[in-house]
N, C-alpha and C positions, 0 to 999 in steps of 0.2 A: 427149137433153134434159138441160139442165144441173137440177144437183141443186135452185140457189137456186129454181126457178120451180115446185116441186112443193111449196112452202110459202108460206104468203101475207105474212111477213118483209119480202119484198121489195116486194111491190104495198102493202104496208101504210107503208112506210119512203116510198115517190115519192106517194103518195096516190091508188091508183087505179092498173088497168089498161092505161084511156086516156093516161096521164099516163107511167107505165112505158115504154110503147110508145114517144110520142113520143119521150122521153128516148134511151131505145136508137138508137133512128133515126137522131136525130141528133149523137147520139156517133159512131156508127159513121162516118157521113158526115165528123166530122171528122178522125177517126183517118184511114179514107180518103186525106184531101187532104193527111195529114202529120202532123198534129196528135202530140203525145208523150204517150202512156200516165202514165198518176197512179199506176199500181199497176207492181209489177216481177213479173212471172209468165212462165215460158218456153215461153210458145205466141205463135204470129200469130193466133190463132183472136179477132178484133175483140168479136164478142161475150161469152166471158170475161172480156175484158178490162174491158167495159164493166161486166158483172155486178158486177166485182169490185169498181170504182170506188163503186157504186153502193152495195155493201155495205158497204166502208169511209167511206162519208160524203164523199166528195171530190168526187161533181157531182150536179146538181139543176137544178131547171127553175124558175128565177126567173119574175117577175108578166108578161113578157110572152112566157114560152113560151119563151126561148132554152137552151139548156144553162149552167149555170153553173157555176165551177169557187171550192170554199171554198179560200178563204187562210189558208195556217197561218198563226196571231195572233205577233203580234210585238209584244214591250212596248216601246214608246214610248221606255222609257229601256233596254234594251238596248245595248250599246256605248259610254255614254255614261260619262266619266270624270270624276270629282270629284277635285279637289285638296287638298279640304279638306271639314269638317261644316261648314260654315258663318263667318258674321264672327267674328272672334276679338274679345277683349274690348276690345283699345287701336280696334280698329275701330268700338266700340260705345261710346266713352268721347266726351262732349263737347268 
């Protein structure tokens, strides 16, 4: 038995047992079909893997039940290069 499930962390973290279960489920089922691991751990053991996601906050069961995976936040202006602070004064001059 893995160690997370002998603590209630994790049924507390997905909101419930019923809600845990589904989640696992169908993680597993996509991992299964191909799907890429969110976590880097060196087992095939599916359900670790899922644990692990679960524990690091990377999938969750969105409002209609499906698996969801959170996107790392990325600022808007990111990558984005300015040439300048702004108008310069002969720019600002009537």
């Amino acid at each position: 038995m893995l160690e997370e499930f002998k603590e209630e962390e994790i049924v507390n973290k997905v909101g419930g047992r019923f809600k845990l279960s589904a989640l696992i489920q169908k993680r597993i089922v996509a991992l299964n079909r191909g799907a890429r691991p969110l976590v880097e751990l060196q087992t095939k053991n599916h359900m670790e893997v899922v644990v692990q996601e679960i524990m690091e906050d990377k999938i969750y069961l969105d409002q209609s039940g499906e698996v969801a995976i959170v996107e790392e936040a990325v600022s808007p202006l990111e990558g984005v290069e300015y040439d300048d602070a702004g108008p310069s004064l002969e720019d600002l001059a009537p």
